[in-house]
N, C-alpha and C positions, 0 to 999 in steps of 0.2 A: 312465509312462516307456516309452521304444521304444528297442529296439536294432535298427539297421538292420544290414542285413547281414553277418550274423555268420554261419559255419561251427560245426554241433553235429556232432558226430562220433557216425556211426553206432551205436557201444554205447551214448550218452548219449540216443537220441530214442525219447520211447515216444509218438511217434506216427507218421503212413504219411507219409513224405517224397514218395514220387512219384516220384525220379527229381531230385529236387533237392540241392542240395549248402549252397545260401546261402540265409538265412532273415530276415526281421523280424520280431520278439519284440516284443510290447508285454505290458505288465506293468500290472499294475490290484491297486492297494495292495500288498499283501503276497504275492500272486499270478500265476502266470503266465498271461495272460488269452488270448491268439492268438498262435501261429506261422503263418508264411506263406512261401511262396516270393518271394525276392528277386531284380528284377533289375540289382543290383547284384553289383559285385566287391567278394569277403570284406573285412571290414576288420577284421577280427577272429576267437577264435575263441571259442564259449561252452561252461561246463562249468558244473554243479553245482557248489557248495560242495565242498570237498575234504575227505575223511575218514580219519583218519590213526590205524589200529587197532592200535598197537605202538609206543609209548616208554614213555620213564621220565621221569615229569618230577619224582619224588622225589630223583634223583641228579643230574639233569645242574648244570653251571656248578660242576663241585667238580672239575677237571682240573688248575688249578693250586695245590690243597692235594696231591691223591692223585698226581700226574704221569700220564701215556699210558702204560700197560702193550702198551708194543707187540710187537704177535702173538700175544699170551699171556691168553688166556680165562681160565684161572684166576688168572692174577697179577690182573688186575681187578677177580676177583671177592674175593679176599683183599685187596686194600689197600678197598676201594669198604668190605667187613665192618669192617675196624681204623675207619674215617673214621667209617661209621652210629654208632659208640658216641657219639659228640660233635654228632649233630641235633640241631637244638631246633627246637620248632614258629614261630618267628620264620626261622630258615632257612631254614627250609620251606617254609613261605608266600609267601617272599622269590625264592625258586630257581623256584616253582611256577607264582605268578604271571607272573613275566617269561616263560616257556613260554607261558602261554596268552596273553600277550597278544603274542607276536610269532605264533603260529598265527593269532590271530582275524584279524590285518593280511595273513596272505598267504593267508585265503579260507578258513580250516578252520572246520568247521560241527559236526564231533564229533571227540572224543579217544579212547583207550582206553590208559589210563597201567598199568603191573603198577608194583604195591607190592611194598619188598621187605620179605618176611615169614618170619623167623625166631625159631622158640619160639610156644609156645602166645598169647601175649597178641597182640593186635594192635597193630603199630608205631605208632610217635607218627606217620607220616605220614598214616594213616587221617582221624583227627580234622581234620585240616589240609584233607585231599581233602574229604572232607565239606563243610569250609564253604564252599570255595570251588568243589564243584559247587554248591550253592543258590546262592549269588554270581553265577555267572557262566549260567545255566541259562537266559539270554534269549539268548546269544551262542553256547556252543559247549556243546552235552551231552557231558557227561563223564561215563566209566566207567572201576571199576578192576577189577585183580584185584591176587588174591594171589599172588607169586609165592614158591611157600615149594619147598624141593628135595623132589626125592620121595622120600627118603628118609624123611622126615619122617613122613609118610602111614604108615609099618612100627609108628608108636607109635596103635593103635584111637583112644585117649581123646585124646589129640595133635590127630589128625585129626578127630575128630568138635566139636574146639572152634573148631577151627579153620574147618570149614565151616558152625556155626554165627554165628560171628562175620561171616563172608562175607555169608551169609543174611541177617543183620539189618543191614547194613549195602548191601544191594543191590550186590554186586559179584556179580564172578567167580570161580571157583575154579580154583587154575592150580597149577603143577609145571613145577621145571625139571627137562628129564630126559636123560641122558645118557649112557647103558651101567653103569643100572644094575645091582647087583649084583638076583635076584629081580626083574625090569623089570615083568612082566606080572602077578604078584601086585601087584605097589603103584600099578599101574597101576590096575586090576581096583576098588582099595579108593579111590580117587579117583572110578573113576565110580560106584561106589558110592553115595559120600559125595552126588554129585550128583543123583544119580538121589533120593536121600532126602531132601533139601533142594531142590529143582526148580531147581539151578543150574547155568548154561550152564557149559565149561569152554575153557581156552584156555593152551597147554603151551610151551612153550620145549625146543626140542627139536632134539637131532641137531645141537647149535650147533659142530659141526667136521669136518675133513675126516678120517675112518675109516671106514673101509667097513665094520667090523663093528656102528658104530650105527644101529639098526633101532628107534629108538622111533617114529620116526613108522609104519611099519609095525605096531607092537602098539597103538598108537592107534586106528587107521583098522579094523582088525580087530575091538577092541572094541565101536567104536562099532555097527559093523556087529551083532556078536553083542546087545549093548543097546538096539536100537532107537533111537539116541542120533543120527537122522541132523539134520543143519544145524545142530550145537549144541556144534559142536568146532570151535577155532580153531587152527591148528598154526604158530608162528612160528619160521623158520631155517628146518632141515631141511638144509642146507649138506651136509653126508654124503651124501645124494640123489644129487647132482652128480659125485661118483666112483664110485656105486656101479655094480657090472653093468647093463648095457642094460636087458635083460629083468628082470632082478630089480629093478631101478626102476622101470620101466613096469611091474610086475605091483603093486608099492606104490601106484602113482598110480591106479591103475585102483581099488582097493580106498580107495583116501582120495575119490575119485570116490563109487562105491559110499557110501561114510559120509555121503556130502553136509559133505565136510571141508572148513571152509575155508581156505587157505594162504596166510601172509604172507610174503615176502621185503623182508629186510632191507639193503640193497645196502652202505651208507656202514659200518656197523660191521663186518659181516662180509666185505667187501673188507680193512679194515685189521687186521682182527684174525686172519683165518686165511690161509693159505701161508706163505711161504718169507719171511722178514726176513734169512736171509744172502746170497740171491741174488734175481732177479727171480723172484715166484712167476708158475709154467704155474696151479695148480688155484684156482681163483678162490672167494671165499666166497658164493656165490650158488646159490639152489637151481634145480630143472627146469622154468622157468614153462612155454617153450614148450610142451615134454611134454607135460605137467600141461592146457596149454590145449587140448589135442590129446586129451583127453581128459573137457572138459567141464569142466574145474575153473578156474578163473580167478582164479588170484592176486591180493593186495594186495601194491602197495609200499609200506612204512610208514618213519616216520624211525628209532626205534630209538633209539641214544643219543645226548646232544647234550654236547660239553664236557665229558666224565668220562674215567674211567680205562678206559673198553670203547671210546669214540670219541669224541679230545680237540677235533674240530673240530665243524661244520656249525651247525644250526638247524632250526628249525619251518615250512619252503617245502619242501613235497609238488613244486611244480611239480620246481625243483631237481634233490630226491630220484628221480621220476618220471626226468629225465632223463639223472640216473648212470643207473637203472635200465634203461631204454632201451639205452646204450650198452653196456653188463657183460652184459646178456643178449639181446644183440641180438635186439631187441626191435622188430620194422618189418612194417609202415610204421606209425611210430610211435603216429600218432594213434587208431589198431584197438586202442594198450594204454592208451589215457587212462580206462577204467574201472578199472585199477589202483588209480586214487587217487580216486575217484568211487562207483560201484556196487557195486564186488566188496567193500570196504572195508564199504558200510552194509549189505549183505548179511551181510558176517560179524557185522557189532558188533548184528544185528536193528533197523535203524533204523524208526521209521515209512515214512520214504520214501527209498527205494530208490538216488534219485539221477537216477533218466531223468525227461529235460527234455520235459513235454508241458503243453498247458493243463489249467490246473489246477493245477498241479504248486506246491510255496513257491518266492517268488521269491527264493530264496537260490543265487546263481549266481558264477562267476569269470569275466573275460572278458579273454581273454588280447589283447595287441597282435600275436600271430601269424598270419596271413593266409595259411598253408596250413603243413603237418606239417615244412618244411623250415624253417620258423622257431620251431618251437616249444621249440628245445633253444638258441638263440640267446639274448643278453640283453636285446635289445630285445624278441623274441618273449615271454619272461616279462613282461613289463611289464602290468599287469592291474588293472582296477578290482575290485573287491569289493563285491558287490550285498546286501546284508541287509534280509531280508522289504521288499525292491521298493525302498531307498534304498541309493546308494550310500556306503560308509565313507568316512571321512576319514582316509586314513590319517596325518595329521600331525596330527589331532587326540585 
């Protein structure tokens, strides 16, 4: 196969352009066999497979049992706990599958779903995830974690079964963290647990606007002090974004230092934090630009889809990509399409990385956009879906 003139965006090419901008791709089986320079005008634009390191696809599609807890983080997180008493693995399966397979249709090539995990046994969603990453492990690799509060982590024998269960089960071990009460002690006994079971971790953190939550600060400081660097994933961070200039940029600088990686969530933390009795000023998004100003390069990820945290959206990174553009002005746009590309398989440790060179799998998205001004457009989204060198069918 050959894709004639298509535009790869500079963070995606790992090979020497020359000075060129448009390219032809030919493809040899499941492979990326030559790039070239084109001279041809773009007619398109190409990207890697999308890689989407932050939902839930345990909860989503339960919005119209639980209602939209709008603005209220913890109202969600209470009605979402009363609702988990009544999962059943047919549910589950049922809520799970429809997520991946409206991902695999708009290009996503890996997941990264948190479980939610409350009390020592592992949820009935685990067993579920399981079967259907072997299931689906030709289409899109799938990873979880746990997202159990960090609280929890204060009970030794709590925690140590809990990161055992993780361990034997090839996940991740995760914490949601939030001004805490002791933050850095139960912080401290997480990476612990990780460091003794050699498992990466990946936190939920700082998910509101207070300027006095500083967990991602005692994270990236950890990691730092544990040798723990590229093996923290830090999603939210939303607090970031009102806190002091300098006292932010000296956090980022230190999450930098950790080799931290940073997800932002744009669609649930827009509708879940600021003002719901007036138009909110502080926006739920955290400091990409900063953050990239300092070497660190965030993921945009989807986050919730259809529940009581965010009653709308879906499994299109492109989409997502382009609230996230817009909320964190984010330009010229096409310089952040590693958001949902490279920075993403970098954090989740992929084999491969995401940058398009020969060699390279031909697992690719190829947008109908023909320069950065069409790419938040709807015809711009319009895209084939390339897996190992054949294109999808998407009506099939």
């Amino acid at each position: 196969m050959k894709l004639d003139a298509v535009r790869i965006p500079p963070r995606l090419r790992g090979f020497v352009a020359e000075g060129a901008e448009v390219f032809d791709v030919v493809l040899d089986g499941a492979r990326v066999a030559a790039i070239a320079p084109s001279r041809q005008p773009a007619h398109g634009t190409l990207l890697s497979a999308l890689v989407d390191a932050h939902v839930h696809i345990d909860k989503n599609y339960t919005v119209q049992d639980v209602g939209a807890a709008e603005g209220s983080l913890f109202t969600a997180i209470d009605r979402t706990a009363a609702h988990r008493a009544g999962w059943t693995a047919e549910a589950l399966r049922a809520r799970m599958t429809r997520a991946l397979d409206q991902a695999w249709r708009a290009g996503t090539r890996a997941l990264r779903t948190h479980l939610d995990w409350f009390g020592d046994d592992a949820p009935a969603s685990l067993a579920v995830f399981e079967a259907l990453r072997a299931q689906w492990r030709d289409r899109i690799a799938l990873q979880f974690v746990a997202l159990v509060p960090l609280d929890a982590y204060a009970d030794p024998a709590a925690g140590e079964r809990i990161a055992q269960a993780v361990h034997g089960a090839g996940g991740v071990l995760g914490a949601f963290v939030y001004r805490n009460e002791g933050i850095v002690h139960k912080l401290g006994r997480v990476f612990d647990l990780a460091q003794q079971y050699g498992l990466a971790l990946d936190f939920h953190v700082d998910e509101g606007l207070d300027a006095d939550a500083t967990g991602l600060r005692s994270i990236a400081q950890l990691a730092i002090s544990r040798g723990w660097h590229g093996r923290v994933v830090c999603g939210h961070a939303c607090s970031l974004s009102i806190q002091d200039e300098a006292f932010a940029r000296d956090t980022l600088a230190k999450c930098a230092e950790a080799g931290l990686h940073l997800v932002a969530l744009p669609t649930t933390n827009l509708y879940l934090q600021g003002a719901w009795d007036r138009t909110p000023v502080p926006r739920g998004i955290t400091r990409i630009r900063e953050a990239a100003a300092l070497g660190l390069r965030a993921s945009l990820a989807s986050d919730n889809v259809q529940d009581a945290f965010y009653p709308y959206g879906g499994y299109d990174l492109v989409e997502t990509f382009g609230l996230g553009v817009q909320v964190a002005h984010l330009a010229p746009a096409v310089d952040w399409l590693d958001a949902v590309t490279v920075s993403p398989a970098r954090a989740l440790g992929l084999p491969w990385d995401g940058r398009i060179a020969p060699g390279c799998p031909a697992d690719l998205v190829l947008l109908a956009a023909r320069n950065e001004y069409e790419l938040l457009d709807a015809a711009g989204r319009r895209r084939t879906v390339i897996r190992a060198g054949q294109r999808l069918q998407q009506g099939g």
